[in-house]
N, C-alpha and C positions, 0 to 999 in steps of 0.2 A: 504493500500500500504506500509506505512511504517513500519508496523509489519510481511509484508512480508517479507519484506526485511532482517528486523531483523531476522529474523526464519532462510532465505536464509544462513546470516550471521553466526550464530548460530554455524548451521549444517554443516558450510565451517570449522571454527573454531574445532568444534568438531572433521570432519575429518582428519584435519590437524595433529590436537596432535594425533589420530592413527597413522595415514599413514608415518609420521616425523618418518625418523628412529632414533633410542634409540642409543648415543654409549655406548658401556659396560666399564666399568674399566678396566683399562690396568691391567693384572695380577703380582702376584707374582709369580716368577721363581722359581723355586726348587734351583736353585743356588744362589738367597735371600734367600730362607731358611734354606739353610749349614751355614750360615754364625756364626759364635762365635767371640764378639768382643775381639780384645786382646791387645795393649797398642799403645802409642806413642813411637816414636825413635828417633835416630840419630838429637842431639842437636847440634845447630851450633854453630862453635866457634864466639869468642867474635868478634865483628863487619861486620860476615857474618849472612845468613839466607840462610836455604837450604829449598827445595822443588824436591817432589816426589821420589820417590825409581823405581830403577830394579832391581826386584835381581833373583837370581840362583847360583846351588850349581854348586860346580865343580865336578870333576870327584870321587875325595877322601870326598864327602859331605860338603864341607866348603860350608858357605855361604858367598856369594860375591854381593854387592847394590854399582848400580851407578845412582848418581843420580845428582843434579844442585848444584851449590852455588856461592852465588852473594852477593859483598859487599852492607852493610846499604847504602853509601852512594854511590852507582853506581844504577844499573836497571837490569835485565834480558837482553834485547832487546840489550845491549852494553856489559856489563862486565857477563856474566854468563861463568863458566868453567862447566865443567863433572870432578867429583872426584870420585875414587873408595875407597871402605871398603869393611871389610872381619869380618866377627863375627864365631863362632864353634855352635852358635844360635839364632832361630830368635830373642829371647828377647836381644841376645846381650851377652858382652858388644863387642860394635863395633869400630874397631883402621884404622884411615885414611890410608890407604895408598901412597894416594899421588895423582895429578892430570893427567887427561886422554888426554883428550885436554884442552886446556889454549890458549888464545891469542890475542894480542893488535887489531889484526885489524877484528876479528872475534865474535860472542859472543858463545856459544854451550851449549845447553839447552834441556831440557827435553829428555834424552836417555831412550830406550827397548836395552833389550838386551836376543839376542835368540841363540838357536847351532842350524846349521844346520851340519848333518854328523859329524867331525872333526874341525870344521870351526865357533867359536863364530861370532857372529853378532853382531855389536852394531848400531842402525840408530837414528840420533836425527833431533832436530831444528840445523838448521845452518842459523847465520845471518853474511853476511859480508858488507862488509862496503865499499865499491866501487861504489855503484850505486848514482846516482843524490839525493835520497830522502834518504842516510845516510843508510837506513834500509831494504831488500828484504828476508824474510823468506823464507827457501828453504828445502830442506833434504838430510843431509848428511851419508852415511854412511863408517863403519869400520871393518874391516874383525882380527883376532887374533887366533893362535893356542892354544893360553894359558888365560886365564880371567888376570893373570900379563903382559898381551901383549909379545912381542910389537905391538901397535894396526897401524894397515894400511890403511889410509883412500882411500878411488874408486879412481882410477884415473878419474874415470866419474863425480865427485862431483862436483856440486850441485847434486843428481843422478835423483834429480825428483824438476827443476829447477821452481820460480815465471815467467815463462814465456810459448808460446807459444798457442795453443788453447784448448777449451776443450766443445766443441761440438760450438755455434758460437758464443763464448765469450774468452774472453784473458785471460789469467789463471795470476793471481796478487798476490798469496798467497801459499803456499805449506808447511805445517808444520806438528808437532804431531806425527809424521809416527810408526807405528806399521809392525814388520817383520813378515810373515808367509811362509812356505814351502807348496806347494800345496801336494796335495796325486799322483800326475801324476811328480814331481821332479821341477818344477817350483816353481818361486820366486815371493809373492805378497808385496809392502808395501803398506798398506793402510795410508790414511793421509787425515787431514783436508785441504779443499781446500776452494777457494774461487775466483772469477772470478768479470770481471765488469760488469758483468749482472747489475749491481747497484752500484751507487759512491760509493766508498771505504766504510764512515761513516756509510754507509747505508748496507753494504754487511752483508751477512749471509752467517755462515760456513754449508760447506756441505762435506760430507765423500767420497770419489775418492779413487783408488787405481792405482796402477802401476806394470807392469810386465816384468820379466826377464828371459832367461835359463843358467845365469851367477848368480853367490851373487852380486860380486860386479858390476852389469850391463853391457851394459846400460838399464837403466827401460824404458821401454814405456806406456802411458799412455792409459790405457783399454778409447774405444771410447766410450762409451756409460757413460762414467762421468757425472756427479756424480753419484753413488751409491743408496747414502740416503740425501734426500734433503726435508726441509720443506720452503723453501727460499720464495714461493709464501704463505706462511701463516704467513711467517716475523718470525719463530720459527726457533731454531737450537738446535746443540748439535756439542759435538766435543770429542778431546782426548779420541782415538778410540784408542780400545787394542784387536786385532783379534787375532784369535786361530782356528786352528782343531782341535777337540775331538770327538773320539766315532766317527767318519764317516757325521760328520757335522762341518760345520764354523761358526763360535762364534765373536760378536763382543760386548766388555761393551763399554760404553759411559756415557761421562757426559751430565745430559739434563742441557744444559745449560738456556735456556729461555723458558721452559714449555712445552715441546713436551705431556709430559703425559694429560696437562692438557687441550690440543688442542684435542690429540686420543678422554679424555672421554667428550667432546661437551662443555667443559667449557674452554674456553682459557683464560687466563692472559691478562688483558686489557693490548696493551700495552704500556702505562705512568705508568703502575705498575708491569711491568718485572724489576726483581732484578737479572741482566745476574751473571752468575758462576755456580758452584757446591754448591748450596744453596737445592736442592732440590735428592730428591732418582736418583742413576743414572739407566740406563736404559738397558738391552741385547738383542741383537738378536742374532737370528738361522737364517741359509741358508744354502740349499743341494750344490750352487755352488760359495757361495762368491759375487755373485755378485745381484738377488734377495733377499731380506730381511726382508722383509713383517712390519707385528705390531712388535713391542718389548715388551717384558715384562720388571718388575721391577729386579733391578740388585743388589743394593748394596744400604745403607742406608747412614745417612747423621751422622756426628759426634754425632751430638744432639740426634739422635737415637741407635745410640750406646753405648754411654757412659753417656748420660745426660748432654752434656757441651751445651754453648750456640753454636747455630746456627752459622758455619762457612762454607766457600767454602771447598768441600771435594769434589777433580779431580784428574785426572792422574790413574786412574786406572791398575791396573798390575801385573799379576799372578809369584808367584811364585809354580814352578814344582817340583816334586816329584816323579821320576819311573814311570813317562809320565803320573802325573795325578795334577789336581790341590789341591794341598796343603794351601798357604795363598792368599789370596787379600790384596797387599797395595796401600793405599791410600794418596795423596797429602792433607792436609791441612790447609787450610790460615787462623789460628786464632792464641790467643794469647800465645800459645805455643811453644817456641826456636828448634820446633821440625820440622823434615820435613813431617811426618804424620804418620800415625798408619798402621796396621797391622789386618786381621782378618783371622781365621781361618776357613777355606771350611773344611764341616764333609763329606766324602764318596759322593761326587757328583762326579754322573754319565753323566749326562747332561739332557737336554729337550726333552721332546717326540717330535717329527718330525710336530706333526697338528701345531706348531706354529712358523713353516717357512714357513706356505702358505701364 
């Protein structure tokens, strides 16, 4: 009887490990494969630290990066401004221009900046400082005929507000936002969201988008929010930088807490998630912006590009070229006065279609 069983057992075990589907490794993108590393930038002056780049050229090729800077002894979350620079090339050398937004009762953080027609874009984090809990992330955006401005922020701003719903949960978070122009003349910003699905502490970001047939709004939020969510597996990602290319939508991302390693069946215990841009960030394809499917690999991590030690490398954000991508730059939180590096895209075309199913 008992070696029946055992046999029973056996052969249960046996068919398990067949039948158990396998998952595959998440791939490498052919747009991780363009990539050529190429240095760090933009050093911050003496008692600030900057983080992340936007950049694009203007009309006469200049290159123009806006990006954050926030006193050592201030935060992001309170004291972050937007300041622009202008370099004749990517390596630089790069001369401040001066501040974009700036302001005591505001903070304004992490900017894209896109043209639609005639009409620069710039959309960031906007935190202001009105509500009960001191702090409510939101998205603000700024319209300009010139990258010199003068820049005009929405009369609609917050344009894509922490509040309201988002399918039957309360929307408590709204940042990161990324601009894109659809192929039919409409306006997406995609952005990290987050709801009370789960106490604050506890919440996971998930990617939403919002739409307009104005720039500057007002945006409404697509009902079938979120986008891209891993919230029931406790995994996320964030600091989404969408794009049309080639007749497809593009979005990089930072995995922030092991999405890759969830896809290939091995998840990150989690008491041993090391949340940030510590790990390869990740890209998807979709035909409509709003399906997304798997991602592949997108972009590597400091340490793999350069041989430095293991740092957070986020923010992700193309710099264009005669409508095609030219550089990747990158946010970096290690010990260098810089706000992060730069990599060069060889002749990418984009993803073959099978990996937006």
């Amino acid at each position: 009887m008992i070696k029946s069983i055992l046999r029973k057992c056996a052969v249960g075990i046996l068919l398990a490990a067949v039948y158990l589907p396998v998952e595959s490794a998440v791939e490498q993108s052919s747009f991780y494969q363009a990539q050529v590393p190429g240095d760090y930038l933009l050093e911050a002056n003496e008692g600030t630290w900057t983080w992340g780049m936007a950049p694009i050229y203007d009309a006469e090729g200049r290159l123009h990066i806006f990006n954050s800077v926030i006193p050592n002894k201030g935060s992001w979350i309170k004291h972050s401004k937007i300041v622009h620079w202008v370099a004749d090339h990517v390596e630089g050398p790069y001369t401040l221009v001066g501040d974009v937004f700036a302001s005591e009762h505001a903070s304004y953080h992490n900017p894209q900046v896109s043209k639609a027609g005639d009409t620069y874009v710039l959309v960031y984090l906007l935190n202001r400082f009105t509500d009960a809990n001191g702090s409510k992330q939101e998205v603000g955006l700024a319209t300009a005929k010139s990258l010199n401005g003068p820049w005009t922020e929405s009369p609609h701003n917050p344009v894509i507000a922490a509040s309201g719903k988002m399918g039957a949960h309360n929307i408590v978070h709204a940042s990161n936002p990324s601009f894109v122009m659809t192929p039919e003349g409409q306006y997406r910003i995609y952005f990290k969201s987050m709801t009370d699905q789960l106490p604050i502490k506890q919440a996971f970001r998930e990617i939403s988008f919002a739409v307009s047939d104005r720039i500057e709004g007002p945006y409404l939020n697509y009902e079938g929010n979120p986008v891209i969510s891993y919230a029931e597996e406790q995994v996320d990602i964030e600091d989404p930088y969408a794009f049309y290319y080639n007749g497809m939508y593009y979005m990089i991302v930072e995995d922030r807490r092991g999405v890759k390693d969830l896809l290939e069946g091995n998840p990150i215990p989690q008491d041993q998630i090391k949340n940030g841009g510590y790990r390869p960030g990740l890209i998807y394809q979709s035909q409509d912006g709003i399906d997304w499917g798997r991602p592949m690999l997108g972009y590597k991590t400091n340490e793999l590009y350069f041989g430095d030690k293991l740092a957070r490398s986020e923010r992700p954000s193309i710099l264009w070229k005669d409508g095609h991508p030219e550089y990747l730059f990158l946010a970096c939180h290690d010990d260098k006065p810089s706000a992060g590096y730069y990599i060069k895209i060889e002749d990418w075309k984009g993803e073959s279609e099978k990996n937006s199913q």
